[in-house]
C-alpha positions in Angstrom: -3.4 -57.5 16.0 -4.6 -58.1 12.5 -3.2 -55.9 9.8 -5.4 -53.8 7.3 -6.0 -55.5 3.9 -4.0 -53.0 1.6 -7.1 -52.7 -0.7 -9.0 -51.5 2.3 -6.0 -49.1 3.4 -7.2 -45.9 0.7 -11.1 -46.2 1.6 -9.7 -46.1 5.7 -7.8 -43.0 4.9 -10.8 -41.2 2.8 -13.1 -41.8 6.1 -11.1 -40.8 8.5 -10.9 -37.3 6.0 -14.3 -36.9 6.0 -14.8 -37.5 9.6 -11.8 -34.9 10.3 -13.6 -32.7 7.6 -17.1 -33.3 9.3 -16.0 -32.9 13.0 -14.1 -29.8 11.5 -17.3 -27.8 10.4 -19.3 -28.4 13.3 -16.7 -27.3 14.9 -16.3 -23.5 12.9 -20.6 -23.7 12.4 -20.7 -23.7 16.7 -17.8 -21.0 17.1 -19.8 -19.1 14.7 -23.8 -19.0 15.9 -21.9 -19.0 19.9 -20.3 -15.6 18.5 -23.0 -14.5 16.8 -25.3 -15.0 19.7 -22.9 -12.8 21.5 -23.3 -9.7 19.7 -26.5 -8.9 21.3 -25.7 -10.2 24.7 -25.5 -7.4 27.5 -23.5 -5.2 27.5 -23.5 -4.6 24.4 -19.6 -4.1 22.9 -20.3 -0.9 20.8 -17.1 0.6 21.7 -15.5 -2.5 20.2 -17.2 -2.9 17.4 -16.8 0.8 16.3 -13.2 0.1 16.2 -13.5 -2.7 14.3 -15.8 -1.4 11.9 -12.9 1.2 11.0 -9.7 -1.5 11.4 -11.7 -3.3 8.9 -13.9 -1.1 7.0 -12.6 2.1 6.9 -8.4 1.4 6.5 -9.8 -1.6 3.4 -11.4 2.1 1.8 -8.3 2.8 -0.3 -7.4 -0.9 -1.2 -11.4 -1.6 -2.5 -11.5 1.8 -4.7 -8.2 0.9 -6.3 -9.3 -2.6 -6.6 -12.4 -1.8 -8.0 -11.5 0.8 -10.8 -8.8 -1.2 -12.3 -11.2 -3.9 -12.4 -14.0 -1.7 -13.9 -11.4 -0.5 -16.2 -10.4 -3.8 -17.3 -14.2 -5.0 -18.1 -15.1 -1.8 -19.7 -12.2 -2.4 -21.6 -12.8 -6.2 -22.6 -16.6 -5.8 -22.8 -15.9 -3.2 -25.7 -13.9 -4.7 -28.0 -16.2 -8.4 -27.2 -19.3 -6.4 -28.2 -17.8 -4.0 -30.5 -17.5 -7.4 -33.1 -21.7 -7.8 -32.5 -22.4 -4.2 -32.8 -24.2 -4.0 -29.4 -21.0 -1.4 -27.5 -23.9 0.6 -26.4 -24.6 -2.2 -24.0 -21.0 -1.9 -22.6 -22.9 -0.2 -19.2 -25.3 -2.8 -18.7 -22.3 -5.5 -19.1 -20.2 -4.0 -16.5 -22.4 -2.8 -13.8 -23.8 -6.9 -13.9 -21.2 -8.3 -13.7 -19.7 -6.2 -10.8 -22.8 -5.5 -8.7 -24.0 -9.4 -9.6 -20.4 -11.3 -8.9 -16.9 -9.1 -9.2 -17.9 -6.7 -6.5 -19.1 -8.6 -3.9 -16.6 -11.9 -4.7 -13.2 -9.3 -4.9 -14.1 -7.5 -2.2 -14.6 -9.8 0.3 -10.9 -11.6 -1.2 -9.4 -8.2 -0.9 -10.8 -7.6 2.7 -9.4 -11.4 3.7 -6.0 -10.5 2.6 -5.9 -7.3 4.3 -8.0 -7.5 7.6 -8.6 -11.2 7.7 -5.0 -12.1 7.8 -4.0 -9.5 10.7 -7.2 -10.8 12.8 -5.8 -14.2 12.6 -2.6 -13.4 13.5 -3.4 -10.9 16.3 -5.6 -13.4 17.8 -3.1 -16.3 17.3 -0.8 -14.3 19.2 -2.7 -13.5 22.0 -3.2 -17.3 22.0 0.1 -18.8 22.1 1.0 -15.5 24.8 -1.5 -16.7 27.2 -3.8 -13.6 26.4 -6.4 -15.3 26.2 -6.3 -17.9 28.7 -6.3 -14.7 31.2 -9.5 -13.8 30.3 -10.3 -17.1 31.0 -8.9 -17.1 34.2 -10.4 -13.4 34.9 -13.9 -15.3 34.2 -14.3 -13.0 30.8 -15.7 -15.1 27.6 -12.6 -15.1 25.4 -15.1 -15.7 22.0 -17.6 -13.0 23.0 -14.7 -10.6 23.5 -12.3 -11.3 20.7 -15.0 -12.7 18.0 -18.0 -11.3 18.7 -17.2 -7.3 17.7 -15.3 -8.5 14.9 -17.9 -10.7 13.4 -20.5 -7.6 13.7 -17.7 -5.4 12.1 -17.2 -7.7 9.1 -21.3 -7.9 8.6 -21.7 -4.0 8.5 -18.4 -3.1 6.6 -18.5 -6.1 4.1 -22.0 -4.3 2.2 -21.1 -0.9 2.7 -17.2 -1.8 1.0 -19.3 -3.5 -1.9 -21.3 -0.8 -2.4 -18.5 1.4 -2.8 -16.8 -1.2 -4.8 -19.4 -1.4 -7.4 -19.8 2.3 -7.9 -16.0 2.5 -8.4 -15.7 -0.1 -10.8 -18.9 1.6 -12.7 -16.9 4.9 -12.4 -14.0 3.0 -14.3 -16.1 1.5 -16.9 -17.0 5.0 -17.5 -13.3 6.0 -18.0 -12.4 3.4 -20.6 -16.0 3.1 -22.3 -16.7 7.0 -22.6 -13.6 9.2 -22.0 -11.1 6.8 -24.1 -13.1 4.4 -26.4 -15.8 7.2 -27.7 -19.0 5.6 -26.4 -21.8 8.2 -25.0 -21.3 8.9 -21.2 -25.5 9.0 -22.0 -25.9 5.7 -23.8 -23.6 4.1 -20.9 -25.7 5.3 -17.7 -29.1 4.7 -19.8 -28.2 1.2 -19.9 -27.1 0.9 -16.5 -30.4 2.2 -15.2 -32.4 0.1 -17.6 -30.5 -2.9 -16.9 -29.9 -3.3 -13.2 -32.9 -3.9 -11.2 -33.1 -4.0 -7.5 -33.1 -8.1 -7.0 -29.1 -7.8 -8.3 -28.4 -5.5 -6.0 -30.1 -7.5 -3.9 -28.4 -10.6 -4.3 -24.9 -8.5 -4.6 -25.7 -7.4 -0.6 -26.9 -11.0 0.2 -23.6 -12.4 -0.8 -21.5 -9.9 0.9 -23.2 -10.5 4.1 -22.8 -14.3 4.0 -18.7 -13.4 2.9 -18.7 -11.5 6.2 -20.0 -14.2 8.2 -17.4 -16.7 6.3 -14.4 -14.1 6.6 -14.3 -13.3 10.3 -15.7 -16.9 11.5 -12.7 -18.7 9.5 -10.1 -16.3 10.6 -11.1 -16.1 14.4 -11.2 -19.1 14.6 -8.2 -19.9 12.9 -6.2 -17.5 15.4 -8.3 -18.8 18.8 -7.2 -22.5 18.2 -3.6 -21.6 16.9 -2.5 -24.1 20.0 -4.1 -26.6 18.7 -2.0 -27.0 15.8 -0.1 -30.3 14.7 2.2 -28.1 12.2 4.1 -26.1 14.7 3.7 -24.0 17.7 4.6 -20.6 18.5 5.1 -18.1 15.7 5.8 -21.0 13.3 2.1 -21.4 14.4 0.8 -18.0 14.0 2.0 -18.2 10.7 0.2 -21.2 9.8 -2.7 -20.2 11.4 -2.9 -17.2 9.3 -2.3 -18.3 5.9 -5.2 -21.3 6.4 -7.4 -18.3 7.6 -6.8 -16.6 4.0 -6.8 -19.7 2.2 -9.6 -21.5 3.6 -11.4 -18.0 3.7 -10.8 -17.3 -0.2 -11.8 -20.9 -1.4 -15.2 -20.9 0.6 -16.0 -17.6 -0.8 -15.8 -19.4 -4.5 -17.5 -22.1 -3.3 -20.5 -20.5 -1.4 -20.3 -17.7 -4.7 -21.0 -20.6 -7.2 -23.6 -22.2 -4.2 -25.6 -18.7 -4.0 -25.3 -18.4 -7.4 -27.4 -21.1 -8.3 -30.0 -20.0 -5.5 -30.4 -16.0 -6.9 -30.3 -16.4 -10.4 
């Protein structure tokens, strides 16, 4: 058998990447829309679902509000003393509640949400995996992805918005504390500008991004967990592990990717 040239040896290993890579995407893109397509199939999981909806959106409630008023804190604090040196601090309310409702809110949230729900869906689902959970429901003819990814993936697309939501008005809240009750600004001035200043199309792209960080968050860590088997690195728990910190990882990278991508499209 001939050997490689060595010059051709680097450009072999970058195709064989981007095939892996390639093959790798359709791969997540057709666990994804064969989920998604499963939400609305009869019966409908509502049961399911509810419970997901709180696992993820309801027990992420206190994390997101302390998340979100240290980090309104921290801009109302920074914002101040940047626009104190123009003269414009009586825009400190329009500068916060932008830059959360716009890109903080929706981009922290969805990282908090990966780290605290995410991670445990991957591992719960990588368990059941290398326990032969789900290859009983295989065997009991029940669709392991409609049953496992489906409720989850409907979970993450109602609970991502509503956590933002509650994220931006936090981190408003604490803009408020360090703008008005410790730096001296008017709690009138501040509101003012935020109601002059944010207009329904940043909400609107806010809300557009968390639901597109939903459908990233529980697609990546689903599948992550349903394919733990499948893993070159190691196999039982040494896989569950691995499993779950790719599902943050990969998770938290595409969510500053796709931010920067949808970015470009809403401004």
């Amino acid at each position: 058998m001939e050997r490689m040239p060595i010059v051709t040896m680097p450009l072999s290993a970058v195709g064989r990447l981007t095939i892996s890579l390639i093959q790798e995407m359709g791969r997540i893109a057709i666990f994804f829309f064969y989920a998604f397509f499963h939400i609305f199939s009869f019966p409908l999981q509502i049961s399911k679902i509810v419970r997901q909806v709180y696992f993820i959106g309801m027990k992420s409630v206190f994390v997101i509000c302390l998340t979100g008023i240290s980090t309104g804190m921290v801009l109302g604090l920074q914002g101040y003393y940047t626009l104190v040196k123009f003269g414009s601090e009586g825009l400190l309310g329009a500068a916060v509640s932008l830059t959360l409702i716009r890109e903080m809110g929706p981009v922290l949230t969805a990282i908090m949400v990966t780290a605290r729900a995410g991670s445990a869906i991957a591992a719960e689902i990588g368990i059941m995996r290398i326990s032969e959970q789900i290859d009983a429901l295989e065997t009991m003819d029940i669709d392991p992805i409609r049953f496992l990814a489906s409720p989850r993936l409907a979970a993450s697309l109602i609970s991502f918005p509503l956590l933002t939501a509650i994220f931006d008005m936090v981190g408003i809240y604490g803009g408020y504390l360090t703008g008005s009750v410790l730096l001296g600004i008017s709690p009138g001035i501040y509101f003012s500008r935020i109601e002059s200043s944010v207009e329904m199309i940043d909400i609107n792209g806010g809300f557009i991004k968390s639901f597109v960080f939903a459908a990233i968050v529980a697609t990546i860590c689903c599948f992550q967990g349903y394919y733990t088997h499948k893993r070159s690195g190691g196999f039982g728990a040494e896989g569950v592990s691995l499993s779950t910190t790719s599902a943050v990882v990969i998770s938290c990278v595409l969510i500053l990717i796709t931010d920067y991508i949808l970015t470009s499209f809403l401004l």
